[in-house]
Structures are given as C-alpha cells and as structure tokens.
TIRONU-872631 format. One line per 3 residues: their letters; for each residue y, x, z of N, C-alpha, C. Coordinates in steps of 0.05 Angstrom, whole numbers, plus 5000, padded with zeros to 4 digits. Each point is the difference from the previous one (the first is absolute). Last residue first. Example, Ala and Ser with C-alpha at 12.3 -4.5 7.8 and 13.67 -1.06 7.14 Angstrom:
% residues 2
sa = 4955,5257,5142,5024,5016,5001,5022,4985,5014 | 4885,5006,4999,5024,4982,5000,5024,5018,5000
***
This chain:
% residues 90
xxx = 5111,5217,4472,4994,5032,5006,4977,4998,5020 | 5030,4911,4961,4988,5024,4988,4996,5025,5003 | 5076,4945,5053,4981,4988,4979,4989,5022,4982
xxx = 5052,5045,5074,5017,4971,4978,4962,4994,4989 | 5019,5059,5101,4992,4992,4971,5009,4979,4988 | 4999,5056,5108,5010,4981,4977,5006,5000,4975
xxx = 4963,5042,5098,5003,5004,4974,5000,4977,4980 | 5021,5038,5111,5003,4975,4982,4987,5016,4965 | 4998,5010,5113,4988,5019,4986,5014,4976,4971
xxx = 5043,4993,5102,4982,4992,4979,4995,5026,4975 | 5023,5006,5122,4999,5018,4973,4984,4969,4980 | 5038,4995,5084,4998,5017,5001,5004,5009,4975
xxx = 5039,4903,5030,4974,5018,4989,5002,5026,5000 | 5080,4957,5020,4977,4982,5013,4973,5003,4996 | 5062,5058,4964,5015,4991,5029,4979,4979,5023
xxx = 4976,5050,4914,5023,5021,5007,5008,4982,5035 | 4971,4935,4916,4992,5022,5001,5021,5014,5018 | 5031,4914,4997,4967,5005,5014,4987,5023,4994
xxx = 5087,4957,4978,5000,5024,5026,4978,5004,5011 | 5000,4966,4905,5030,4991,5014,4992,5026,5026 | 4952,4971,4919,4991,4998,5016,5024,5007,5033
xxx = 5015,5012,4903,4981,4966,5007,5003,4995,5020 | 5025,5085,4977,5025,4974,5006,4991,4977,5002 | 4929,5071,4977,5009,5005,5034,5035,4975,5003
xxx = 4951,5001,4912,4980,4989,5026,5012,5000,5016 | 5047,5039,4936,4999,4975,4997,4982,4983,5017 | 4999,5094,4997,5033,4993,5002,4998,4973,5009
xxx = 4921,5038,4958,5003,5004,5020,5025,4986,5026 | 5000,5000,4900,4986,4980,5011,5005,5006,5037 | 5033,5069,4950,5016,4973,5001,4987,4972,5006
xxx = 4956,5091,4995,5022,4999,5026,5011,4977,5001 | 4944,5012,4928,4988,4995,5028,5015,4995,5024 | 5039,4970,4902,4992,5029,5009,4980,4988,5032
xxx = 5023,4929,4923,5013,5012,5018,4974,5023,5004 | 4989,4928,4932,5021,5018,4998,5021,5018,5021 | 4935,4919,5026,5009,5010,4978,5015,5022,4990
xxx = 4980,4931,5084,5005,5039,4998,4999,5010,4972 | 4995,4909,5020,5027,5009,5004,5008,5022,5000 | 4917,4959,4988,5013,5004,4973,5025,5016,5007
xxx = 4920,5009,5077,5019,4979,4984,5024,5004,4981 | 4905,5027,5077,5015,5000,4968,5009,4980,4997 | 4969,5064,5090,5022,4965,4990,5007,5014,4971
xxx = 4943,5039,5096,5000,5003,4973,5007,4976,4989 | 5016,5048,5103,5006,4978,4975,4988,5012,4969 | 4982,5030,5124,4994,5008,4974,4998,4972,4982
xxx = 5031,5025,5098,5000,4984,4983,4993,5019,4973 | 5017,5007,5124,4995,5013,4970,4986,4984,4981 | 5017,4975,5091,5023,5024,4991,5012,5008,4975
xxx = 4948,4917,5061,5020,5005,4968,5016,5019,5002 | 4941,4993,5092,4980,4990,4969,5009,4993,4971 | 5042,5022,5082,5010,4978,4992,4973,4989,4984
xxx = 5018,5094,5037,4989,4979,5021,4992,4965,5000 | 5050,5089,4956,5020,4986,5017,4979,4992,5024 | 4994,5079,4925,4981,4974,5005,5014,4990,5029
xxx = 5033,5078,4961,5007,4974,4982,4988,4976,5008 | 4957,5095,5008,5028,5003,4997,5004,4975,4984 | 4902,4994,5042,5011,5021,4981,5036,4996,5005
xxx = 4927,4942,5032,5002,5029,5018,5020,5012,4984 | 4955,4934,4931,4999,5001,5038,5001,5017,5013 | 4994,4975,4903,5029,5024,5014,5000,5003,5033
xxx = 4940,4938,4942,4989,5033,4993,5020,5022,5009 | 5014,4898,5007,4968,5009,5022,5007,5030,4996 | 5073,4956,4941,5005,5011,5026,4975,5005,5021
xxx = 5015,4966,4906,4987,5026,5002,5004,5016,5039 | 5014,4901,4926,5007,5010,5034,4972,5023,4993 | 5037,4954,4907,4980,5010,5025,5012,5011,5022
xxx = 5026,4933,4907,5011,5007,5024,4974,5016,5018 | 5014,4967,4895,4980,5010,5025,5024,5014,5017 | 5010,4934,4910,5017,5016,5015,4970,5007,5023
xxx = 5024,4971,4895,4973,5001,5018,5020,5014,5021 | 5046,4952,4930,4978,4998,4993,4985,5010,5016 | 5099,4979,5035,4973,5020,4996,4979,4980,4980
xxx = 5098,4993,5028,4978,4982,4990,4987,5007,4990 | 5078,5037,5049,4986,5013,4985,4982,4978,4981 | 5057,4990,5081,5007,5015,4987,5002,5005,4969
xxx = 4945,4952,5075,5028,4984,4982,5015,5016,4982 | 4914,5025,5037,5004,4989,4982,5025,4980,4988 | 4999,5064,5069,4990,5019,4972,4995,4973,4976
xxx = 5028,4976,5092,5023,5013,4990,4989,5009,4973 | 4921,4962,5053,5031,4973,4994,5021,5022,4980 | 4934,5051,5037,4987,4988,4972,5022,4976,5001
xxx = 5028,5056,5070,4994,5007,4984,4985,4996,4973 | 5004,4961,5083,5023,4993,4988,5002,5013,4983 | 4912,5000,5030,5006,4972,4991,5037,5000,4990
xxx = 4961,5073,5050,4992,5001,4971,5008,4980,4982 | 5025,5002,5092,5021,5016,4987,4982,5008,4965 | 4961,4941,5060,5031,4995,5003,5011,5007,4980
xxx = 4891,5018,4994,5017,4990,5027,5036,4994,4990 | 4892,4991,4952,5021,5008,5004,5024,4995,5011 | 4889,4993,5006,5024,4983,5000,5025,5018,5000
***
C-alpha cells in the first residue's frame, strides 16, 4: 500500500504530466540505517514517467521538469528520488 507522500506524488506527476506509464517506487526498506532514512518509511523514491511532454527535451531538462512537479518534496520532504523520464518509444 502506498503511503502519503507516494500517493501525493503520483497525484502531482500525473497532473503535471498525463503519463502514459508513471511507477512511483518507495526504495526507502533498502536505505534503512543509511544517511537520509528519517524513519518515515518515504525517504527514498525511485520514478520512471513517460510522457510526450518530455519530447524533445535533454535529461537534465526533463529532470528539471519532475523536481518543479514535485514542489518541495524532493530535498525537503524526501531524502533522495531517483527519477528517469522518457517521451513515448524510447
């Protein structure tokens, strides 16, 4: 069951974005103990999200385009997301 902060995270990615496939993963079991792990069980997020909108953009600029999605939740409210994001067909 995905908790709060995954759940606001697939709300924001798909308003954003209108993913053809979005995966949201809580990678936070495998950080346990580690630098970052709050305790929350949502430190750490690994996104894979294709959508047209990345078209014609660079890695960094998708990249770009996840983390404004996602407002103050990478860095402040999450430790660390892992994101790689694709246009259709790659």
């Amino acid at each position: 069951m995905a908790g709060p902060l995954q759940q606001e995270m697939e709300r924001l990615l798909e308003s954003a974005f209108a993913p053809e496939r979005l995966e949201v993963v809580n990678d936070s079991a495998r950080h346990h103990g580690h630098a970052g792990d709050d305790g929350s069980g949502e430190s750490h997020f690994s996104i894979l999200i294709e959508s047209a909108r990345f078209a014609g953009k660079s890695r960094l600029e998708r990249q770009r385009m996840v983390n404004r999605a996602l407002g103050d939740i990478p860095g402040e409210r999450v430790h660390a997301v892992a994101i790689r994001a694709v246009a259709p067909g790659e």
